[in-house]
Backbone bond lengths (Angstrom), bond angles and torsions (degrees), N, CA, C in turn:
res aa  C-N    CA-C-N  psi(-1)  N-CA   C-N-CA  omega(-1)  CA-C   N-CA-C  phi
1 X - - - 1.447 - - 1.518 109.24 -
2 X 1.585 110.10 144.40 1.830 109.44 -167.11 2.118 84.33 -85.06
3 X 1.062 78.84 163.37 1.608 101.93 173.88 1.198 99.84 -111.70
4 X 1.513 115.15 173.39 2.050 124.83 -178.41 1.231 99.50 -74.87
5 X 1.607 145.13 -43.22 1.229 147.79 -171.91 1.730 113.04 -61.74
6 X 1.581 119.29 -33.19 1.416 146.84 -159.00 1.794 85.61 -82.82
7 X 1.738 113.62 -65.43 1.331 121.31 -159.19 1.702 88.09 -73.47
8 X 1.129 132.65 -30.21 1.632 124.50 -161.13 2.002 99.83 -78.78
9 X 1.628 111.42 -23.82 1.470 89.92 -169.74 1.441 89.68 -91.46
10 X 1.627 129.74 -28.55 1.231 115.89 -170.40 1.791 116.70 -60.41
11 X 1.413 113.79 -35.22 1.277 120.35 151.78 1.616 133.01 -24.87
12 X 1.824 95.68 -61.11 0.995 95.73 -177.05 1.892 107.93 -78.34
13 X 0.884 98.39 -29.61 2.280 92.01 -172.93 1.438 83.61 -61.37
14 X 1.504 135.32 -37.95 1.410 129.17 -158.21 1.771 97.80 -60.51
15 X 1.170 135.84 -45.90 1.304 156.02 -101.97 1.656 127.53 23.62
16 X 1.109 118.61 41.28 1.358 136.91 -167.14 1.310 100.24 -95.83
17 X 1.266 121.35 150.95 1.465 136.61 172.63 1.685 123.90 -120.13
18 X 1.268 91.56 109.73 1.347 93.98 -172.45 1.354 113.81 -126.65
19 X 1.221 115.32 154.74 1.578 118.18 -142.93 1.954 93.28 -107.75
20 X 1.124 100.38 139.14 1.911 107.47 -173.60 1.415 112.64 -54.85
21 X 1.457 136.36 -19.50 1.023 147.31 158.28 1.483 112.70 -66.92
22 X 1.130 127.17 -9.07 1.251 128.61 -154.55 1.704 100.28 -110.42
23 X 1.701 104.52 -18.84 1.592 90.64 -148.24 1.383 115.46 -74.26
24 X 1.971 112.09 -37.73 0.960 120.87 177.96 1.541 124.26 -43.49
25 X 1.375 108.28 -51.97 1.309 103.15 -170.47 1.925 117.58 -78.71
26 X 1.275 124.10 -13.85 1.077 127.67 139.61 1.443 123.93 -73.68
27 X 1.238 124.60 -38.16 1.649 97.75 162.12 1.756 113.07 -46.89
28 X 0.936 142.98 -64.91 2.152 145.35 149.21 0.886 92.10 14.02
29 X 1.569 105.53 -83.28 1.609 137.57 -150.44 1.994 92.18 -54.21
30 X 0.997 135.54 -79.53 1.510 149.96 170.77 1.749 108.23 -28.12
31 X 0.996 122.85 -60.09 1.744 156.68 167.22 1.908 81.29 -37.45
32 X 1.360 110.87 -80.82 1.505 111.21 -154.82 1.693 110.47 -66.93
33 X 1.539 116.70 -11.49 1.715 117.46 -162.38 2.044 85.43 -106.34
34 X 1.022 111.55 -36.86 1.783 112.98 175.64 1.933 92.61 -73.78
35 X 0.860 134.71 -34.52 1.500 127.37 160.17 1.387 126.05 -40.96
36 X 1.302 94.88 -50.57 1.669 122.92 -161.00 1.625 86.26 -78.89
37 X 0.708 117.35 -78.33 1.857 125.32 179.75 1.304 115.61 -31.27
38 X 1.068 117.07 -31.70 1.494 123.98 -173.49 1.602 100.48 -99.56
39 X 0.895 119.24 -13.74 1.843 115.17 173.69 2.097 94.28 -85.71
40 X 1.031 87.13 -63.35 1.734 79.42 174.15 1.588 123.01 -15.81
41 X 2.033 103.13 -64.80 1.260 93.70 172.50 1.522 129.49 -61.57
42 X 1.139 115.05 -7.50 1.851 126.87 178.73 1.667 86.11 -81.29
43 X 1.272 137.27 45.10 1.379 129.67 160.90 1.836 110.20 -116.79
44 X 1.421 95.89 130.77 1.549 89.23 170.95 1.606 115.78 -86.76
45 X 1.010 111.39 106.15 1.272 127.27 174.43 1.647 139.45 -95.46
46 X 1.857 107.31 22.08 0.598 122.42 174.16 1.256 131.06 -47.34
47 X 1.241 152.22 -167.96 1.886 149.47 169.36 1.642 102.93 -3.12
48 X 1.175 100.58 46.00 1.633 116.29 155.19 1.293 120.67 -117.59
49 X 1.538 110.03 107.94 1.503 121.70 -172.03 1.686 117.13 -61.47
50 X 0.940 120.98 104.00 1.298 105.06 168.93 1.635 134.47 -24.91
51 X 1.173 126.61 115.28 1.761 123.40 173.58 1.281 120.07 -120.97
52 X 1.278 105.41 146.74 1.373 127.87 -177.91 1.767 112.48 -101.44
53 X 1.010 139.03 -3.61 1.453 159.65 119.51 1.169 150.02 -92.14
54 X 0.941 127.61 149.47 1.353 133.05 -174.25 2.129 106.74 -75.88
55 X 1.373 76.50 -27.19 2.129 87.00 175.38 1.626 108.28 -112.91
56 X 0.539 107.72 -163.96 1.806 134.27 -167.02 1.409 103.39 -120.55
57 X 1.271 108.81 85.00 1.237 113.00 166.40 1.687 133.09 -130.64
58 X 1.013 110.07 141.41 1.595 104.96 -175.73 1.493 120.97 -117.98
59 X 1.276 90.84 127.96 1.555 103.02 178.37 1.403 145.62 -33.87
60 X 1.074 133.47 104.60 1.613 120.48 -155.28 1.367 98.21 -95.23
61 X 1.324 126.77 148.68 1.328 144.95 -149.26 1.660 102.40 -131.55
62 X 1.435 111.54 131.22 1.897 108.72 -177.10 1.395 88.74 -120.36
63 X 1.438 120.33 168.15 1.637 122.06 174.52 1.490 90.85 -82.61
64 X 1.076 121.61 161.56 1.465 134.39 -177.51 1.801 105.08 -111.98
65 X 1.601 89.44 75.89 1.818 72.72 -172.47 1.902 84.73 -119.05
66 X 1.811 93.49 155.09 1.425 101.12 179.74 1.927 96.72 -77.29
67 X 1.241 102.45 147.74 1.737 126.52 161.20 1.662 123.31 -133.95
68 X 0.653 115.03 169.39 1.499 125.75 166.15 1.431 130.97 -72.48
69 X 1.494 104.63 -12.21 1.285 123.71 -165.93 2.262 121.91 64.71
70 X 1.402 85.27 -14.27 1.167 84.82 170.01 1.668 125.89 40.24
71 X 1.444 106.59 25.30 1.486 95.24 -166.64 1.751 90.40 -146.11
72 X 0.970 101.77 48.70 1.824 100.63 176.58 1.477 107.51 -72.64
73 X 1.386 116.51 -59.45 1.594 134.92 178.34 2.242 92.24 -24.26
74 X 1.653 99.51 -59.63 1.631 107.32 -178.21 1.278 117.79 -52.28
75 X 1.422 116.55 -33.95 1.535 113.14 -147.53 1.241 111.12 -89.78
76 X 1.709 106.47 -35.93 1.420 129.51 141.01 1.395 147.58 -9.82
77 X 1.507 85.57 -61.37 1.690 105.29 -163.52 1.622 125.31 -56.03
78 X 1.211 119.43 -29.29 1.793 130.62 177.67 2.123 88.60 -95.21
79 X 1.573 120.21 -0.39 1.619 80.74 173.66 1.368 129.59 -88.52
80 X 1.766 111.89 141.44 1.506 88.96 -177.61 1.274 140.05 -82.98
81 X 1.946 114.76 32.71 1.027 89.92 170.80 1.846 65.52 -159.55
82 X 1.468 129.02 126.87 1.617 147.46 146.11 1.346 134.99 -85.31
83 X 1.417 132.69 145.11 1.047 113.46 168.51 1.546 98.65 -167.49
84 X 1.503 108.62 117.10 1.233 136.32 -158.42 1.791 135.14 40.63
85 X 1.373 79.85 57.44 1.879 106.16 -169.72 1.338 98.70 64.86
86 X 1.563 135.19 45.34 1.425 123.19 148.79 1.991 106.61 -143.14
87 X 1.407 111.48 173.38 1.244 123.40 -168.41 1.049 116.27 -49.47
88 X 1.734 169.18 55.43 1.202 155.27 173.84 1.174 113.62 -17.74
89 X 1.404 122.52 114.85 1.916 126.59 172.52 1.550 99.10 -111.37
90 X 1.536 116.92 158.17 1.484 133.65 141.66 1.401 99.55 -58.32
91 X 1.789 102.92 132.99 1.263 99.19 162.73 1.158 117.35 -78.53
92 X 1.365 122.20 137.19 1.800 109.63 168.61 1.631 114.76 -102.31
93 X 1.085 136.77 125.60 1.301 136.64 179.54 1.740 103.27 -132.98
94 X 1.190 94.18 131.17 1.853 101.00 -174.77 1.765 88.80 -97.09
């Protein structure tokens, strides 16, 4: 179980601010989810494939070839201010 001193440095590496009234009942709160975690590993998890979804899904694959993108005229088109198929800025100089 975390103590108030345990939850007060994790606070602080966090940079979080937490108020001295506060600590006890999040130290519990911290105490019961490091509980919870540790029953997990009491799981046999043997010939259980690792997943990355909740569905069955398979990865779709693009050729990885370099282009130009060919789409400047697009990328353009809503800016409000262009100049020769690229972004027009104010210059700023201090």
């Amino acid at each position: 179980m975390l103590d108030k001193q345990t939850v007060r440095n994790i606070a602080f590496l966090a940079r979080i601010d937490v108020k001295e009234d506060d600590l006890e009942p999040l130290a519990n709160q911290l105490s019961g989810i490091i509980g919870w975690v540790e029953q997990l590993g009491e799981v046999n998890t043997d010939g259980v494939a690792p997943m990355t979804s909740v569905t069955n899904q398979v990865l779709r694959w693009r050729a990885d070839e370099l282009t130009d993108g060919g789409r400047a005229d697009q990328v353009v088109l809503n800016a409000p201010d262009k100049l020769d198929g690229c972004f027009a800025v104010p210059k700023m100089v201090e």
